[in-house]
C-alpha atoms as an extended CHARMM CRD file, in Angstrom:
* protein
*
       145  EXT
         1         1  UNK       CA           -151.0710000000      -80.1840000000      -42.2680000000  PROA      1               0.0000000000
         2         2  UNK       CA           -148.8920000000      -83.0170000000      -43.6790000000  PROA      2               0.0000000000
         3         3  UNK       CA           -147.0210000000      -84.7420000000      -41.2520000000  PROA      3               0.0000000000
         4         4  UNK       CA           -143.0270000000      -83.7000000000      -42.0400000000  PROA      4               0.0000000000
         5         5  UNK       CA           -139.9000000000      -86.3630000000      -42.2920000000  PROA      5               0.0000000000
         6         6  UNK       CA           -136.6340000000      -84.8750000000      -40.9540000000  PROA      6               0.0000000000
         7         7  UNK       CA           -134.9960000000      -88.1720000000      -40.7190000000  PROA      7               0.0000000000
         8         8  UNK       CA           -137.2310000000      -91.3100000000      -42.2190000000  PROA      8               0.0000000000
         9         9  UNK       CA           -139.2740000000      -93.2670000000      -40.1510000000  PROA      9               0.0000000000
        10        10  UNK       CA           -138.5020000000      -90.9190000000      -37.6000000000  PROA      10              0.0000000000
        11        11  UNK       CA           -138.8640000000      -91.5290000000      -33.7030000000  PROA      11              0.0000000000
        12        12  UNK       CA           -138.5250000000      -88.5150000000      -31.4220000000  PROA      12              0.0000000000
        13        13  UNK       CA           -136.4070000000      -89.8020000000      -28.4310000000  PROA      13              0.0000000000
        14        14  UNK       CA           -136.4110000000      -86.7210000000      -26.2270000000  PROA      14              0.0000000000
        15        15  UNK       CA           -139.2310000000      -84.2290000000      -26.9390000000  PROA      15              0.0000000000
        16        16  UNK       CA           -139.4760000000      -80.3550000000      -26.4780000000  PROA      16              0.0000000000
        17        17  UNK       CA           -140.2750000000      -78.7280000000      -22.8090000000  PROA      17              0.0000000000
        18        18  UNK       CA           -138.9780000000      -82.3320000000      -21.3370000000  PROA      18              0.0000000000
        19        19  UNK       CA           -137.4600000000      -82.1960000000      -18.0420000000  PROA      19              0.0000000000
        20        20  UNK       CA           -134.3500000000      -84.7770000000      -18.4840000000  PROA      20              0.0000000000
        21        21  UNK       CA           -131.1880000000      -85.5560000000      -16.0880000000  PROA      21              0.0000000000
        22        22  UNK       CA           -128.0240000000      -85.5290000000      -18.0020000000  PROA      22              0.0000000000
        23        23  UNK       CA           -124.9150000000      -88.4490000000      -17.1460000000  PROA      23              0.0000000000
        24        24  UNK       CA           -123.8170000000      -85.8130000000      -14.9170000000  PROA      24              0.0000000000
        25        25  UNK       CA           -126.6460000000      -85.6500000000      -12.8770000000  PROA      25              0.0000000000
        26        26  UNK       CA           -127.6210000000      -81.8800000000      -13.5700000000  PROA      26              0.0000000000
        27        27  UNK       CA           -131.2990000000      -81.5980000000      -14.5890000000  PROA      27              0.0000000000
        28        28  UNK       CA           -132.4260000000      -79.6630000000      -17.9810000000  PROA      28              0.0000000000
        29        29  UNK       CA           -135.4240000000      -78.6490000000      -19.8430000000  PROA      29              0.0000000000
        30        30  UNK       CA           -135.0880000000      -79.8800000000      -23.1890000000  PROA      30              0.0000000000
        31        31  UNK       CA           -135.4390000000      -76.7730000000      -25.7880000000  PROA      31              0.0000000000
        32        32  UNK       CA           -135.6330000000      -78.6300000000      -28.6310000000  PROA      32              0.0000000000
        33        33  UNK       CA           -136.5810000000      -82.1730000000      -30.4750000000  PROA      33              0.0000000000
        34        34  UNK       CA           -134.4930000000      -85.2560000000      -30.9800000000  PROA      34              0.0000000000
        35        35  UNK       CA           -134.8240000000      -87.8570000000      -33.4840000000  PROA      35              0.0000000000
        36        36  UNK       CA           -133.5280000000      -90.8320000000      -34.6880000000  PROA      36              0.0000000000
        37        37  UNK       CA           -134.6640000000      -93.3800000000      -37.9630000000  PROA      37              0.0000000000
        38        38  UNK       CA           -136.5430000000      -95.9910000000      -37.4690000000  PROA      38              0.0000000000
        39        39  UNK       CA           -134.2820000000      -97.8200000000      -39.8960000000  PROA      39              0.0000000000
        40        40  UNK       CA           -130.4700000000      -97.7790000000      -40.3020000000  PROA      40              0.0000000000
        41        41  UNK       CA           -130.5100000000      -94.6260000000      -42.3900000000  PROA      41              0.0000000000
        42        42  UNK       CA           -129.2160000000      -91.6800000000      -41.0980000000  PROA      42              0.0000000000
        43        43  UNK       CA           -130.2190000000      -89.1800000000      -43.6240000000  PROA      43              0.0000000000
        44        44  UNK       CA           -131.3350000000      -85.4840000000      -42.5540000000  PROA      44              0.0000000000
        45        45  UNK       CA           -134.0300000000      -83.6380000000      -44.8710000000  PROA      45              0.0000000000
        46        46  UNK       CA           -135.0020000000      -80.3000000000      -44.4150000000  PROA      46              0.0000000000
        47        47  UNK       CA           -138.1840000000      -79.6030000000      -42.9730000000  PROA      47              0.0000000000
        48        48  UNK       CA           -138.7790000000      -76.0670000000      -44.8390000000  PROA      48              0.0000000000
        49        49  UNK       CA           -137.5420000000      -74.5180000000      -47.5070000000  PROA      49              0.0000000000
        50        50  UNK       CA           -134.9420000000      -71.1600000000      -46.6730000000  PROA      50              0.0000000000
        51        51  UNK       CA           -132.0830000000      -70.3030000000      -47.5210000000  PROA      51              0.0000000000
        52        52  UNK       CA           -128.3760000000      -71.7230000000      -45.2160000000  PROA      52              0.0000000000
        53        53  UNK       CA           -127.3080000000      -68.9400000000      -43.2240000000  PROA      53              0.0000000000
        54        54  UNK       CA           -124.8320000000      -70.8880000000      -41.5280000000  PROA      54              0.0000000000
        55        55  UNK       CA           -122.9370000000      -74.4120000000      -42.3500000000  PROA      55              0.0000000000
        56        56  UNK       CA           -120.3370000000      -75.4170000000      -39.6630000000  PROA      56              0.0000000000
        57        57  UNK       CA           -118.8050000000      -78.6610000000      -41.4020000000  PROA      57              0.0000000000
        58        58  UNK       CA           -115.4700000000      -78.5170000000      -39.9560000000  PROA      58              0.0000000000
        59        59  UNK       CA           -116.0490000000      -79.8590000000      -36.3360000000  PROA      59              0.0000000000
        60        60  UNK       CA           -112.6280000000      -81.0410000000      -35.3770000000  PROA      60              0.0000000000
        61        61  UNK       CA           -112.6920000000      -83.8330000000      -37.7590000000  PROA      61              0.0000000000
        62        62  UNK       CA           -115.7020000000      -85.1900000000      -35.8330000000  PROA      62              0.0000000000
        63        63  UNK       CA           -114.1010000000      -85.8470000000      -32.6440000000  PROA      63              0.0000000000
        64        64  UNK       CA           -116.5970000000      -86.4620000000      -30.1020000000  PROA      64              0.0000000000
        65        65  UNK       CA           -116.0940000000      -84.1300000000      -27.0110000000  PROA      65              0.0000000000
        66        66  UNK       CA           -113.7100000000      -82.1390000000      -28.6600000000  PROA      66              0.0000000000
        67        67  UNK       CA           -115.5430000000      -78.7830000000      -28.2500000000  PROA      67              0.0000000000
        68        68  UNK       CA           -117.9990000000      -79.2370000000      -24.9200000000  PROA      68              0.0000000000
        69        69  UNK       CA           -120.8600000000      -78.0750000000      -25.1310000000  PROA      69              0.0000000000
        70        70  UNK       CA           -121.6730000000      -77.7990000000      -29.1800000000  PROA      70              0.0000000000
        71        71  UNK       CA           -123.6910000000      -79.6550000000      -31.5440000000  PROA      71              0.0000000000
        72        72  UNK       CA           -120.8770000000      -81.0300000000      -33.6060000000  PROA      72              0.0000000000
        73        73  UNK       CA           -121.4390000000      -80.5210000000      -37.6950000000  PROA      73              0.0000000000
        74        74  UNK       CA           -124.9520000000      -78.5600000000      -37.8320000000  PROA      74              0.0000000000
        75        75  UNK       CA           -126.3550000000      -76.3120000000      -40.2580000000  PROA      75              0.0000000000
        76        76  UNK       CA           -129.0710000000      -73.2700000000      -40.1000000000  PROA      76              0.0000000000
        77        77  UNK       CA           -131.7300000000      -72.9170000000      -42.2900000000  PROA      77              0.0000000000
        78        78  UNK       CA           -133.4790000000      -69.4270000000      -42.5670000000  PROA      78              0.0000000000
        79        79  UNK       CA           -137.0130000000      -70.1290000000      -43.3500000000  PROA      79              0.0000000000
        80        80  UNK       CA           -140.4610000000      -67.4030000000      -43.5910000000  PROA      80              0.0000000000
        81        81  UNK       CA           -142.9130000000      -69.5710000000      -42.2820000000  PROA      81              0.0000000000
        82        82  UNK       CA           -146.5650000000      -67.8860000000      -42.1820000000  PROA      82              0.0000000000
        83        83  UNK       CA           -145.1410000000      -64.2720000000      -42.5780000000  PROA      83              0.0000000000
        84        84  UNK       CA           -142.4420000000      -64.7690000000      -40.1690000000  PROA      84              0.0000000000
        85        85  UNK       CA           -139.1750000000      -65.2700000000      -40.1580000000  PROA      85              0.0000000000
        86        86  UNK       CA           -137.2720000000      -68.2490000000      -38.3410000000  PROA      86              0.0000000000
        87        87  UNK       CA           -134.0540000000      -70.0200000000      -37.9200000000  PROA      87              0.0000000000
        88        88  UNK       CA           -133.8620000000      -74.0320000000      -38.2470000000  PROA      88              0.0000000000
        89        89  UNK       CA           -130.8090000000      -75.3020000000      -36.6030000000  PROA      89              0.0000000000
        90        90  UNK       CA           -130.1460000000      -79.1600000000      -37.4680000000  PROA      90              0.0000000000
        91        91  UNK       CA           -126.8850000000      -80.5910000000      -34.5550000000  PROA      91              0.0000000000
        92        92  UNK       CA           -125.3290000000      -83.8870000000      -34.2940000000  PROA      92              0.0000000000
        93        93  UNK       CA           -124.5840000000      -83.8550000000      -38.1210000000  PROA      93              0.0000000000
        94        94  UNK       CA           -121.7030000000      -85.8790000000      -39.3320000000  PROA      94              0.0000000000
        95        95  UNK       CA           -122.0190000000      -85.0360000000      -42.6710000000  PROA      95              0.0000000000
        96        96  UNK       CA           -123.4890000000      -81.6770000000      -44.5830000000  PROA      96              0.0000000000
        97        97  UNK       CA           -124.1070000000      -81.3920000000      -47.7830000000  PROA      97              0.0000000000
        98        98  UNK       CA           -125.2860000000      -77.6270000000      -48.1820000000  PROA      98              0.0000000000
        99        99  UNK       CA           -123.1340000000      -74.8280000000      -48.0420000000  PROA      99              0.0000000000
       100       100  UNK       CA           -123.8660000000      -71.2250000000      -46.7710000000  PROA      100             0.0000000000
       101       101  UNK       CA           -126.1530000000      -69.0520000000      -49.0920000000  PROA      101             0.0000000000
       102       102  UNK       CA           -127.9540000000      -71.3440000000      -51.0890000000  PROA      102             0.0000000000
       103       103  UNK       CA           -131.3780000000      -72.0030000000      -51.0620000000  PROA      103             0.0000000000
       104       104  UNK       CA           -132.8730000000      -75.5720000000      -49.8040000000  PROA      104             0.0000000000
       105       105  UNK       CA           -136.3390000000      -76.7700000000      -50.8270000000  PROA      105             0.0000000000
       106       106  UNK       CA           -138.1820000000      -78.8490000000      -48.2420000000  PROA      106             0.0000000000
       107       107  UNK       CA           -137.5280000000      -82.3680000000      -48.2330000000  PROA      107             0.0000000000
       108       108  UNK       CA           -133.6490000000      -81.6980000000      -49.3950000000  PROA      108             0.0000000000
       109       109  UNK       CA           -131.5240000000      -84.0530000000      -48.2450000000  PROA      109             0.0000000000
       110       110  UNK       CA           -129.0610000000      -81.7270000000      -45.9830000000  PROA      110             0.0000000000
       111       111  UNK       CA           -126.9030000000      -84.5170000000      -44.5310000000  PROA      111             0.0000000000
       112       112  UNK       CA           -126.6770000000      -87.3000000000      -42.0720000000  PROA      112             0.0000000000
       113       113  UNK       CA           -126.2810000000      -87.3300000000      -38.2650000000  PROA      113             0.0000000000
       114       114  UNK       CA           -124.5920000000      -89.1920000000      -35.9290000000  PROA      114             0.0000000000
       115       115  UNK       CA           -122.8000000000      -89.4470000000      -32.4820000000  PROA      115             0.0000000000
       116       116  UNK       CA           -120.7010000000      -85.9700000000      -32.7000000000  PROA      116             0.0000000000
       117       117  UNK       CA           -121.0750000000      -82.8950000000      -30.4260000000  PROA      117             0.0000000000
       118       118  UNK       CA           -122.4340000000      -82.8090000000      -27.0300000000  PROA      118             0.0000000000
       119       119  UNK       CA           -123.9030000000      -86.4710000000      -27.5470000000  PROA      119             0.0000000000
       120       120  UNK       CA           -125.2000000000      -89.2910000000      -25.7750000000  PROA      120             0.0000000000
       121       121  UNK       CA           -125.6550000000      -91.1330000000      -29.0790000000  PROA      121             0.0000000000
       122       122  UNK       CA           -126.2300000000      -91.3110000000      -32.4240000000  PROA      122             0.0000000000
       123       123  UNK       CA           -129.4840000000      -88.4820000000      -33.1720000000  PROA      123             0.0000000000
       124       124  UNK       CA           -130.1040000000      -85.2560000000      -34.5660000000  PROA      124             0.0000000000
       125       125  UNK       CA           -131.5920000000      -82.3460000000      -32.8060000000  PROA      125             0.0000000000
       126       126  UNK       CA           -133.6540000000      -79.8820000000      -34.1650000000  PROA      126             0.0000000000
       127       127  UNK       CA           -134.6180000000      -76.6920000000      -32.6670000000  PROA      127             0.0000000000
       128       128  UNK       CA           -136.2960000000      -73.1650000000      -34.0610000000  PROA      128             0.0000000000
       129       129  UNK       CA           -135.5770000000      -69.3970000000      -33.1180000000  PROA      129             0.0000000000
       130       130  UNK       CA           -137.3290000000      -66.0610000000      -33.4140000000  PROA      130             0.0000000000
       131       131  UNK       CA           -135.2710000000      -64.2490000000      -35.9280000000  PROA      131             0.0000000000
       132       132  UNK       CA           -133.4580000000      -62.3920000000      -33.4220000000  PROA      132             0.0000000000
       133       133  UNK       CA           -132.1640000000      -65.4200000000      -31.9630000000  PROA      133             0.0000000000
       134       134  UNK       CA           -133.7120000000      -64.1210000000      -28.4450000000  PROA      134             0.0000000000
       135       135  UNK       CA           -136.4880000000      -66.8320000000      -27.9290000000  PROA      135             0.0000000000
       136       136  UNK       CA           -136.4260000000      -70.5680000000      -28.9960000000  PROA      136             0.0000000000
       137       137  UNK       CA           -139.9340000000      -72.1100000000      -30.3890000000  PROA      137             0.0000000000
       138       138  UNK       CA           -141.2390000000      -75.2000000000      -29.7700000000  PROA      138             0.0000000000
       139       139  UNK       CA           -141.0600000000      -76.8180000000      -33.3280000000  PROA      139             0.0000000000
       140       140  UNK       CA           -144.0770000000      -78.5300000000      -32.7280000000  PROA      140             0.0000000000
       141       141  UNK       CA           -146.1160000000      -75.4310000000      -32.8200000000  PROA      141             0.0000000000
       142       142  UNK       CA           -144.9320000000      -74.8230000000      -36.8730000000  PROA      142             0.0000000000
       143       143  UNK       CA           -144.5780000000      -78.4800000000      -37.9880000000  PROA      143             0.0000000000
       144       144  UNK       CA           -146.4660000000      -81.4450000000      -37.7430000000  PROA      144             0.0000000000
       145       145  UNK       CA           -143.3540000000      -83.4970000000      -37.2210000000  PROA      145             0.0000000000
C-alpha cells in the first residue's frame, strides 16, 4: 500500500483514538486525524476516489466561531473501498472546489484548509464513517496516510 497525500508533506498533529484536553479544559478522544503541510501550501487532495455527497461551502463567510461546534467549509466524499461503502468527511476547509454529485478521482485537488470551524488553528481534519453514519473508522485502518 502506497503511502496517501491529503495535504503535501503532510504532518499529522493530533492522531486518531488520542486522548487530548481542549482550551476549555474538558478532555476528548480524538475520532479522527489532523493534518497540516509541511510547507506553506494548504491544498486538500482527496484520498479516494467517490462521488461528493455533500459540499457545505457557505460557512458564514468563514467567520471563525460563528457556528460552535462545526467544521467550518467541509466536504463528503462517498467512496467503496474493498466492497464497502464509506463516507470521507474533509473540515476546516476554507475553500472547496467540488460541488455535490460529481465524481472525484484520488489525488483531486478538493480545496484548501485553514483556521475556520471549531479550530485551534490552521489544519484539516479527516475522519471516515460506516455508511450508515452509526460508527466512525479509524482512517488509519483503510489508508496508509
Amino acid at each position: 500500500m502506497n503511502k496517501i497525500q491529503v495535504v503535501k508533506n503532510q504532518i499529522i498533529t493530533s492522531d486518531y483514538g488520542v486522548k487530548r484536553r481542549l482550551p476549555d479544559g474538558h478532555e476528548q478522544v480524538h475520532d479522527g486525524i489532523d493534518f497540516i503541510s509541511g510547507i506553506n501550501d494548504r491544498t486538500v487532495f482527496a484520498i479516494a476516489d467517490g462521488f461528493v455527497a455533500y459540499d457545505y461551502d457557505d460557512y458564514c463567510h468563514i467567520k471563525r466561531y460563528a457556528k460552535p461546534n462545526t467544521g467550518g467549509n467541509m466536504v463528503i466524499i462517498t467512496s467503496v473501498i474493498n466492497n464497502k461503502t464509506y463516507h470521507i468527511r474533509y473540515l476546516h476547509l476554507a475553500e472547496n472546489y467540488i460541488s455535490k454529485g460529481q465524481y472525484i478521482v484520488k489525488g483531486r485537488n478538493i480545496g484548501v484548509y485553514g483556521d475556520v470551524g471549531y479550530s485551534f488553528g490552521a489544519h484539516l481534519h479527516l475522519d471516515v464513517f460506516e455508511v450508515n453514519w452509526n460508527k466512525k473508522i479509524n482512517p488509519h485502518s483503510l489508508f496508509k496516510l
